[in-house]
Backbone as JSON, one array per atom type, in Angstrom:
{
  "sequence": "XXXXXXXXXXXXXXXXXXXXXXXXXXXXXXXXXXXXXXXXXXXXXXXXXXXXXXXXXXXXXXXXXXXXXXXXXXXXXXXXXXXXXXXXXXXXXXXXXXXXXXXXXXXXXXXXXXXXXXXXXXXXXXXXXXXXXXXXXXXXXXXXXXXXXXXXXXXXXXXXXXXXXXXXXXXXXXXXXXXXXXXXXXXXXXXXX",
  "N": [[23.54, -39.02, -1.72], [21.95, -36.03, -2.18], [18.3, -34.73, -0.49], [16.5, -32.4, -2.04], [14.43, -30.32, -0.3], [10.6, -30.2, -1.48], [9.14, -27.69, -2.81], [6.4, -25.83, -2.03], [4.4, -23.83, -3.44], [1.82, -21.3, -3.86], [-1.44, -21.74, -5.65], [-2.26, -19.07, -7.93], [-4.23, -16.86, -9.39], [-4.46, -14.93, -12.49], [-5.86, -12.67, -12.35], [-5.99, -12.03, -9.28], [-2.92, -12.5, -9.18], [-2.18, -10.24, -10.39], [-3.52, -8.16, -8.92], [-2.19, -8.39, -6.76], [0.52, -7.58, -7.3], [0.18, -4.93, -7.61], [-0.72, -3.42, -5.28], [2.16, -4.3, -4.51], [3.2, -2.45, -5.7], [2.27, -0.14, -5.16], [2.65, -0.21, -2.14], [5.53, 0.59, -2.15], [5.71, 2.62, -3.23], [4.55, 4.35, -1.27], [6.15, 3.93, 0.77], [8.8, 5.3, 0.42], [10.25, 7.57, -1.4], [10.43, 6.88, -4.87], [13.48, 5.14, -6.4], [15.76, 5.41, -8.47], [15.74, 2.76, -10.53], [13.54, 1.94, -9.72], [11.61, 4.06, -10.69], [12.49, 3.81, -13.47], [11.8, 1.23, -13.57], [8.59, 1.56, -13.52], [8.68, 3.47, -15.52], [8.14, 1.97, -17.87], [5.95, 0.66, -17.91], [3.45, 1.96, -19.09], [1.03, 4.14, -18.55], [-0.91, 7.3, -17.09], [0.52, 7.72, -14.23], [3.13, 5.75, -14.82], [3.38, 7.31, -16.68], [4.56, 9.69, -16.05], [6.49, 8.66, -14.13], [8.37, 8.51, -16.01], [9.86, 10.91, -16.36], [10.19, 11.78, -14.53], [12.92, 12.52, -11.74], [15.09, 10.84, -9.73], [15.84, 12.02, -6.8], [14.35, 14.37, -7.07], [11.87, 13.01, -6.63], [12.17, 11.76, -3.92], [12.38, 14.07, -2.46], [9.67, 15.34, -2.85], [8.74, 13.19, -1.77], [9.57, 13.7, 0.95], [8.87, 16.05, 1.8], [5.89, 15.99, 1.15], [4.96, 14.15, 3.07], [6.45, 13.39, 5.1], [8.36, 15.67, 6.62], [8.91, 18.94, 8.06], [8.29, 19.05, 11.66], [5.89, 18.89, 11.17], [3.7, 16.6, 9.03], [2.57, 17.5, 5.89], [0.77, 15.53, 4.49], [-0.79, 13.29, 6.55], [-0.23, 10.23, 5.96], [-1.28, 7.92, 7.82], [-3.23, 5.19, 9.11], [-4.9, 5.98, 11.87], [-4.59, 8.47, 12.38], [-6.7, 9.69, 9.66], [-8.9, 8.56, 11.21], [-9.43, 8.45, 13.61], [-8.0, 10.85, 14.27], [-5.8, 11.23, 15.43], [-2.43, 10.26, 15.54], [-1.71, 6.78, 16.57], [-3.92, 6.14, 17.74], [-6.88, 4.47, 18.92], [-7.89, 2.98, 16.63], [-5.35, 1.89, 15.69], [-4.85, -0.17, 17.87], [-6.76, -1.48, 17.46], [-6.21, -2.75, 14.95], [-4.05, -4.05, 15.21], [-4.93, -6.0, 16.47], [-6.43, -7.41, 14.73], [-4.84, -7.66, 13.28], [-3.37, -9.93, 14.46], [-4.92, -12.15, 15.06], [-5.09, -12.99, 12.35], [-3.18, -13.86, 11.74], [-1.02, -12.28, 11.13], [2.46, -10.94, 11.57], [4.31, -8.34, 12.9], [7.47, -7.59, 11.24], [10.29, -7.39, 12.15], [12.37, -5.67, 11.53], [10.97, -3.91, 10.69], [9.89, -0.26, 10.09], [8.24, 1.18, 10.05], [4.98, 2.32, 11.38], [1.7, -0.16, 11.76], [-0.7, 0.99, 10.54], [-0.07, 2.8, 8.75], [0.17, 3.73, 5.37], [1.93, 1.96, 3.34], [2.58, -0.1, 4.87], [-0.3, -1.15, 5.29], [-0.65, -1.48, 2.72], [0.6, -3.6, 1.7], [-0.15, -5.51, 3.35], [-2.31, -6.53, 2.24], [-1.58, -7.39, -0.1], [-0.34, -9.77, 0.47], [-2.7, -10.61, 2.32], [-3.66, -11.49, -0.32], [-1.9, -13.21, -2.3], [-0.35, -14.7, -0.07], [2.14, -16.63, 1.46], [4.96, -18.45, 1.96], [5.14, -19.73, 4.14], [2.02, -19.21, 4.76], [-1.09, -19.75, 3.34], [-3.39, -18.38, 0.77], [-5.25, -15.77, 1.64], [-9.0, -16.5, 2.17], [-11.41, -14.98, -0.25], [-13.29, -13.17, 1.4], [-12.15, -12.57, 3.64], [-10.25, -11.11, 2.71], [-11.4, -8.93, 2.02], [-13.02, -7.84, 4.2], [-10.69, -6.93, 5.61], [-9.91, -4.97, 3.88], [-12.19, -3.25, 3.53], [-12.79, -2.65, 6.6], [-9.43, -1.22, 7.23], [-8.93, 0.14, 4.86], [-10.42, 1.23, 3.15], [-11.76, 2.9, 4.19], [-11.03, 5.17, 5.31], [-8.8, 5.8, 3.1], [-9.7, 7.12, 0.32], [-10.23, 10.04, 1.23], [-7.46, 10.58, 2.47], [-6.24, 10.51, -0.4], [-7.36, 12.11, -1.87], [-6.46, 14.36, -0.08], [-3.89, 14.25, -0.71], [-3.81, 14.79, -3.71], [-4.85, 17.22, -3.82], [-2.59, 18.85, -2.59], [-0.57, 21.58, -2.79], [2.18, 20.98, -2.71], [2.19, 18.21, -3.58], [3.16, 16.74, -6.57], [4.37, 14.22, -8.28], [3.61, 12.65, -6.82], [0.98, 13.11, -6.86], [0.09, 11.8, -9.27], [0.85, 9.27, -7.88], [-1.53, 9.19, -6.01], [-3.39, 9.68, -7.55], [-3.72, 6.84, -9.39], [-4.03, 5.46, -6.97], [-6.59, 5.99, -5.78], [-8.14, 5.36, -8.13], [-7.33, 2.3, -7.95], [-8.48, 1.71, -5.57], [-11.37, 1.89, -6.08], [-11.72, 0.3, -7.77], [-11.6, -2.05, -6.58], [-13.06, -1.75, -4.13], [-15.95, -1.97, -5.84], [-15.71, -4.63, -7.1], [-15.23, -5.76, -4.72], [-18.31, -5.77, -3.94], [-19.57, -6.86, -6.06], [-18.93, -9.45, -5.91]],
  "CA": [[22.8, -38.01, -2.43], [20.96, -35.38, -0.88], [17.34, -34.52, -1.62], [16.38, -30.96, -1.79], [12.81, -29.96, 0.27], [10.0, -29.45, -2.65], [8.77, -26.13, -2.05], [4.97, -25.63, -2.8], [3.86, -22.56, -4.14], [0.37, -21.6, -3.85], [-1.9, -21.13, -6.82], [-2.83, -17.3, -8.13], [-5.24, -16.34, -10.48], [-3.84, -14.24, -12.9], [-6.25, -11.73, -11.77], [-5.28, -12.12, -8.26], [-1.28, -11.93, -8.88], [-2.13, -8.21, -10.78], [-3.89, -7.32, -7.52], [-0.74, -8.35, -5.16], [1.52, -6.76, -7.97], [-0.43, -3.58, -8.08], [-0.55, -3.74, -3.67], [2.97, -4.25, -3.94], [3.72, -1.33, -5.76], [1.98, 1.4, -3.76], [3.35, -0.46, -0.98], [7.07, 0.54, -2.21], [5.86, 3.97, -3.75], [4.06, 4.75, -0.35], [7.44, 4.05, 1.83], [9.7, 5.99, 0.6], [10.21, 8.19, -2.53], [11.25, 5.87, -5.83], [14.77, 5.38, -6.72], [16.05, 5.42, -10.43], [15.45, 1.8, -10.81], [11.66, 1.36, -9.53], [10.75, 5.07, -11.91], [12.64, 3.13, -14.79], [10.78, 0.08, -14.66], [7.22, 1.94, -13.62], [7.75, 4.15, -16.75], [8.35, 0.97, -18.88], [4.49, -0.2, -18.35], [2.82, 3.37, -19.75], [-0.13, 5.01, -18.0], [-0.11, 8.38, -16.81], [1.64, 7.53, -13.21], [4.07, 5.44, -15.67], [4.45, 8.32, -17.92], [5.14, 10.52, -14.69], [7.84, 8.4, -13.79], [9.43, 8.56, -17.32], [10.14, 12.05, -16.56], [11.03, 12.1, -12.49], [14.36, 12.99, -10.89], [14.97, 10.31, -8.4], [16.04, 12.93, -5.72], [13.17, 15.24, -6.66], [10.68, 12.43, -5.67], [12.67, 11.7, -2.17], [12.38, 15.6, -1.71], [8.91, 15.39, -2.62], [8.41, 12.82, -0.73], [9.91, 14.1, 2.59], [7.98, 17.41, 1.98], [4.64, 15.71, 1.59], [4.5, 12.62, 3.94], [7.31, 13.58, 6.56], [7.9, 17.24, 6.88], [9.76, 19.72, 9.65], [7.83, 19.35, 12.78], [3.97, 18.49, 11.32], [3.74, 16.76, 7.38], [1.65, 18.02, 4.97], [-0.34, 14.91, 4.36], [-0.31, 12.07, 7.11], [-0.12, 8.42, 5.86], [-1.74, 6.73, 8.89], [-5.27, 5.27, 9.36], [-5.32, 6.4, 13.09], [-5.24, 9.92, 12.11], [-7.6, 10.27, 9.33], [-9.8, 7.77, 11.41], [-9.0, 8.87, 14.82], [-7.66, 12.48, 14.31], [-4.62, 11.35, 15.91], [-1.35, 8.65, 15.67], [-1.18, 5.76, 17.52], [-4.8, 6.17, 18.66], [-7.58, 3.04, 18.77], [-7.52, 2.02, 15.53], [-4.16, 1.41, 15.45], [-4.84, -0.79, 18.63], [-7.51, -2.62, 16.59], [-5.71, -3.34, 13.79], [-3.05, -4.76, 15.58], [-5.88, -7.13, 17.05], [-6.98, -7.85, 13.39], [-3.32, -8.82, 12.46], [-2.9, -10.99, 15.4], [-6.34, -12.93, 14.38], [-4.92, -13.19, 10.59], [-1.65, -14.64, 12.33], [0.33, -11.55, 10.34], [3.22, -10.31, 12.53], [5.09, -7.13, 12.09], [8.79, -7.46, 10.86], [11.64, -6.77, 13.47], [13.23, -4.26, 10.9], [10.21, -2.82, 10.31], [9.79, 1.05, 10.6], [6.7, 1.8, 9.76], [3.41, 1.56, 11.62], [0.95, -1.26, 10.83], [-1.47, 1.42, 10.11], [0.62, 3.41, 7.74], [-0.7, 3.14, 3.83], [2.26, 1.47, 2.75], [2.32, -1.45, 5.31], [-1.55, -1.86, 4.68], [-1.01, -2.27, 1.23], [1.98, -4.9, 2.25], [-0.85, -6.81, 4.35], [-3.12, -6.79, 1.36], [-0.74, -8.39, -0.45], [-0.01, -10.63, 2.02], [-3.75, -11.74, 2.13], [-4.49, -11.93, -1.95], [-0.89, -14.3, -2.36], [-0.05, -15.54, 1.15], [3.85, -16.5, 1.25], [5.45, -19.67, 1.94], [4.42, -19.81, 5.7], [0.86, -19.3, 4.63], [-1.91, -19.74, 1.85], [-3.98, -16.96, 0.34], [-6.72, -15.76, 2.46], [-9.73, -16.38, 1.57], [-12.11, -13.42, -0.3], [-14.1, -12.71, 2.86], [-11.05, -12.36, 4.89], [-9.45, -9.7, 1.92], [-12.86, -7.74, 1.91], [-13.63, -7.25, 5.26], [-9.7, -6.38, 6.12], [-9.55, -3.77, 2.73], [-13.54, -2.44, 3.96], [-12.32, -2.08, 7.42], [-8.61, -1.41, 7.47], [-8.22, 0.66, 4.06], [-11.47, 2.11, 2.76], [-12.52, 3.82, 5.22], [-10.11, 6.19, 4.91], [-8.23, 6.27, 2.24], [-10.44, 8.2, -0.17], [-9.73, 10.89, 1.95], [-6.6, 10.67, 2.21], [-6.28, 10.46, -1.58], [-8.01, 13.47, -2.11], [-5.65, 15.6, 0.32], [-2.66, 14.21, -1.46], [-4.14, 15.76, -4.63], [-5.04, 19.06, -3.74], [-1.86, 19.45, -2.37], [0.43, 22.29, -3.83], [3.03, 20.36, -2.61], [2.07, 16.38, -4.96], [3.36, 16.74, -8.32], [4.6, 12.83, -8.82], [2.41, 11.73, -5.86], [-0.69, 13.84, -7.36], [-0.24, 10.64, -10.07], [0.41, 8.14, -7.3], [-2.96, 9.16, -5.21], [-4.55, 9.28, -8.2], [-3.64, 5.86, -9.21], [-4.66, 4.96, -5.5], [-7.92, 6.07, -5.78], [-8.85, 4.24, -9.08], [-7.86, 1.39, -7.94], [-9.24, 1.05, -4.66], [-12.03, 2.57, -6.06], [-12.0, -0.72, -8.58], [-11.02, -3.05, -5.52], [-14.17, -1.34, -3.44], [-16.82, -2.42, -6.45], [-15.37, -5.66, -7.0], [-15.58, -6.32, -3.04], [-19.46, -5.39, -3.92], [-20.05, -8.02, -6.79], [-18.81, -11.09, -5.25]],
  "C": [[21.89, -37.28, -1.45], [19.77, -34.61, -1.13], [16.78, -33.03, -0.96], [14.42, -31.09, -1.3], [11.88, -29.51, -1.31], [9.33, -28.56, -1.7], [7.27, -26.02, -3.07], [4.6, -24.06, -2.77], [2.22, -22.75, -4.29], [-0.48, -21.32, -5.34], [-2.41, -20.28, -7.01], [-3.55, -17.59, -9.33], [-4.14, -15.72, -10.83], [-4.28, -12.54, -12.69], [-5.85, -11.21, -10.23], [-3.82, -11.74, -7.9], [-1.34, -10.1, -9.43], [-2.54, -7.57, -9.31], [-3.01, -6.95, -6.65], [-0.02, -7.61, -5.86], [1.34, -5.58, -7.44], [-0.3, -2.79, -6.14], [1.35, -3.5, -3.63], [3.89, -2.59, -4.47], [3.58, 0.19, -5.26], [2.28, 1.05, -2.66], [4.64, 0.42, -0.88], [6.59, 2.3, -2.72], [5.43, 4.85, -2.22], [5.38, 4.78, 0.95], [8.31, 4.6, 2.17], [9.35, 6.59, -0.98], [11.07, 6.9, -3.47], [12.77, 6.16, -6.06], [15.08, 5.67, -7.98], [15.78, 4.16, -10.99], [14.11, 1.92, -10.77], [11.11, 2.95, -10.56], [11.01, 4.53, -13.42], [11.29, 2.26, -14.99], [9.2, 0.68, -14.26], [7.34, 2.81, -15.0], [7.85, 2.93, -18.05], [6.4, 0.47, -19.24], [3.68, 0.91, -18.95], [1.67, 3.4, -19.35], [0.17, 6.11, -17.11], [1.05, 8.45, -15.27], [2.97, 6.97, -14.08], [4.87, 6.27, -16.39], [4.81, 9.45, -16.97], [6.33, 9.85, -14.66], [8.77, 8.02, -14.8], [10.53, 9.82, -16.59], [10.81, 12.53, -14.78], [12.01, 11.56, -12.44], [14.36, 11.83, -9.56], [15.06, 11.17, -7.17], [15.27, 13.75, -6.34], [11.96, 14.22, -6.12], [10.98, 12.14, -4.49], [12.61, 12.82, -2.06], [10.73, 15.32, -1.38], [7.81, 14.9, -1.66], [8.28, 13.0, 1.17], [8.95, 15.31, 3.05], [6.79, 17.4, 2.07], [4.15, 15.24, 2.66], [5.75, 12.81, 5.34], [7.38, 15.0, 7.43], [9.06, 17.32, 8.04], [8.28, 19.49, 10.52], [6.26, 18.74, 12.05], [4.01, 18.09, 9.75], [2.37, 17.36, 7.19], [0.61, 16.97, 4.6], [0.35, 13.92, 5.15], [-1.19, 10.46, 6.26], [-0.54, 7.58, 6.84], [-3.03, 6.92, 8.77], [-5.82, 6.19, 10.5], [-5.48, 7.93, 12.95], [-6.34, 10.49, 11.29], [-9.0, 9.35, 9.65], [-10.34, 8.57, 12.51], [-9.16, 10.31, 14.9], [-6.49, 12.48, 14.64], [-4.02, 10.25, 15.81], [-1.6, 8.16, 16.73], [-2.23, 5.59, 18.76], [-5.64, 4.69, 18.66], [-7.69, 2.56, 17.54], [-6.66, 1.55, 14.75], [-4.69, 0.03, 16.27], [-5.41, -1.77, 17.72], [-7.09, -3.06, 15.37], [-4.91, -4.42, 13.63], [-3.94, -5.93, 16.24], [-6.02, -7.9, 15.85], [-5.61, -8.57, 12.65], [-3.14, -9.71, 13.64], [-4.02, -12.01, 15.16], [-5.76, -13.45, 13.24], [-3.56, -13.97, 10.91], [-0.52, -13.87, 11.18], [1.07, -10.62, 11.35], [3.95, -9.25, 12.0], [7.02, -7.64, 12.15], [9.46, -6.87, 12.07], [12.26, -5.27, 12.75], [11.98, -3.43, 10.48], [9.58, -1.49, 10.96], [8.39, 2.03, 10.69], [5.16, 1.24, 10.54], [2.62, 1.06, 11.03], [-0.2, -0.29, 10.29], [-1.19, 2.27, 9.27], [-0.15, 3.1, 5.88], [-0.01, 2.34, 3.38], [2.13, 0.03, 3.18], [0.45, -2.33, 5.04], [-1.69, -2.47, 3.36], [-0.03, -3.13, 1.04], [1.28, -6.05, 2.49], [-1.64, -7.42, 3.32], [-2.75, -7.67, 0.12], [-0.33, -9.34, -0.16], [-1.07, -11.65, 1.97], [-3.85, -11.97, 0.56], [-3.47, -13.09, -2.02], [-0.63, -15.16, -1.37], [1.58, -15.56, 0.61], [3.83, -18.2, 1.66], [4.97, -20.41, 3.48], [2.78, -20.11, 5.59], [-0.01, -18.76, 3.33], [-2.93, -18.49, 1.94], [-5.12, -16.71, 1.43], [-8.33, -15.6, 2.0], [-10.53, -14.62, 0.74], [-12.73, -12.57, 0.48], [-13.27, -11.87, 3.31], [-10.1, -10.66, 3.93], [-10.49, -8.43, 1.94], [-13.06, -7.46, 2.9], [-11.95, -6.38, 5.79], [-9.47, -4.95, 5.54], [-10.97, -2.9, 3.29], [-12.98, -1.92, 5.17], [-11.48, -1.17, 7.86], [-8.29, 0.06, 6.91], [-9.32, 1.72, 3.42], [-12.31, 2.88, 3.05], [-12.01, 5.21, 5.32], [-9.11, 6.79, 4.09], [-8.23, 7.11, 1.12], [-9.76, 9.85, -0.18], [-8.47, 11.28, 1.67], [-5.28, 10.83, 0.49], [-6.16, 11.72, -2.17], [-6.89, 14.43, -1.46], [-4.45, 15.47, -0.41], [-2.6, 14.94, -3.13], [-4.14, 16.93, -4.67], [-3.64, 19.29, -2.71], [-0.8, 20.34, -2.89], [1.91, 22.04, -3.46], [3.34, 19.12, -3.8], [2.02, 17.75, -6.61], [3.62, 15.33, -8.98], [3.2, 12.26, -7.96], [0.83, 12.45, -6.11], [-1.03, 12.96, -8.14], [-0.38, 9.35, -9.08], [-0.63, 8.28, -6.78], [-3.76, 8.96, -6.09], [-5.12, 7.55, -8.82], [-4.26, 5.02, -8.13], [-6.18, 4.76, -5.58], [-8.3, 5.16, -6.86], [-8.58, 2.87, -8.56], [-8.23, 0.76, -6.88], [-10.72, 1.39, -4.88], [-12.6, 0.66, -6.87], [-12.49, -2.04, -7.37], [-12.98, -2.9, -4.75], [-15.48, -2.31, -4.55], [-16.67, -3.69, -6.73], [-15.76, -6.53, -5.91], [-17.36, -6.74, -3.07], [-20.19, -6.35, -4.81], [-20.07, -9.61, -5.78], [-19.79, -11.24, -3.92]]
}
C-alpha cells in the first residue's frame, strides 16, 4: 500500500480569502483584457464592474485593453510603479522592489512576462502575502501593510485616476474604479490595525 503525502493547507479568515480573491482578480483583469469566461463569471456576482462585464465583447476589452495599457509606440496609461514613481520603466524602484521580493523569499516565475512592478504582478504578490501557497504561510499583517504602503499605494491612486479620465477606459473606467475603492478600503484598514 502506498501512503499519499498529507498536504497542509494554511488557515484563511474568511475576510482574508475575499482579500486574496479580490487581489486575484485585478491581478487577471490587469494582465490582459478578460476573455468570455472570466466577464461571464464577473457579471454573475453584480456590482457595477460586474454589471459592465454583463454587457462586454470579449474582443472589445482585448482592443481596449491594447489601446489603453500597451499602445503603438507610447500607451496611453502605463501600468508600472517605476514610472508613476520614477517617471520612467525599469528605474530604482523597480530595483527596490526586487530587493523587497528577495527579503519576502518571493521569486519571479520563469514564464513570467510581466515586470514585478507592473499592477497586475503586485496585486499577484499581495495575494501571495494575505494566503501564502504551499511552499509558504501567510505573511504576517505588518509584512502585507508595509509591502501594499510601499509597493502599491503610493502610486496607484494616481494611476487610477488617469485610467478614468481616459477617453480611451470604458470597461477599465469600471475596473480603476473598482481599484480605487478597494485599495482605498485596504489603505484604512492598514490604518486601524
Amino acid at each position: 500500500m502506498q501512503v499519499a503525502p498529507i498536504a497542509f493547507r494554511h488557515s484563511i479568515d474568511p475576510e482574508d480569502q475575499a482579500r486574496a480573491n479580490l487581489y486575484a482578480v485585478l491581478a487577471r483583469l490587469y494582465a490582459d483584457g478578460p476573455d468570455e469566461r472570466f466577464l461571464k463569471t464577473l457579471a454573475a456576482a453584480g456590482n457595477r464592474l460586474l454589471d459592465a462585464s454583463a454587457g462586454m465583447d470579449p474582443e472589445a476589452a482585448a482592443q481596449e485593453y491594447a489601446d489603453l495599457f500597451i499602445g503603438v509606440g507610447k500607451c496611453e496609461v502605463n501600468l508600472h510603479g517605476s514610472h508613476w514613481i520614477a517617471g520612467f520603466m525599469i528605474e530604482k524602484p523597480l530595483v527596490e522592489l526586487r530587493s523587497d521580493l528577495v527579503t519576502l523569499k518571493i521569486a519571479r516565475k520563469e514564464a513570467a512576462t510581466l515586470l514585478e512592478d507592473h499592477f497586475s504582478a503586485l496585486f499577484e504578490t499581495m495575494r501571495l502575502l494575505i494566503v501564502g501557497d504551499e511552499d509558504r504561510p501567510p505573511a504576517a499583517l505588518e509584512e502585507q501593510r508595509n509591502f501594499c504602503e510601499k509597493r502599491l499605494l503610493s502610486w496607484a491612486f494616481d494611476c487610477c485616476a488617469a485610467i478614468e479620465k481616459s477617453a480611451l477606459a470604458n470597461y477599465y473606467r469600471r475596473v480603476a474604479e473598482l481599484t480605487n475603492q478597494f485599495l482605498a478600503l485596504e489603505r484604512d484598514s492598514f490604518a486601524m490595525d
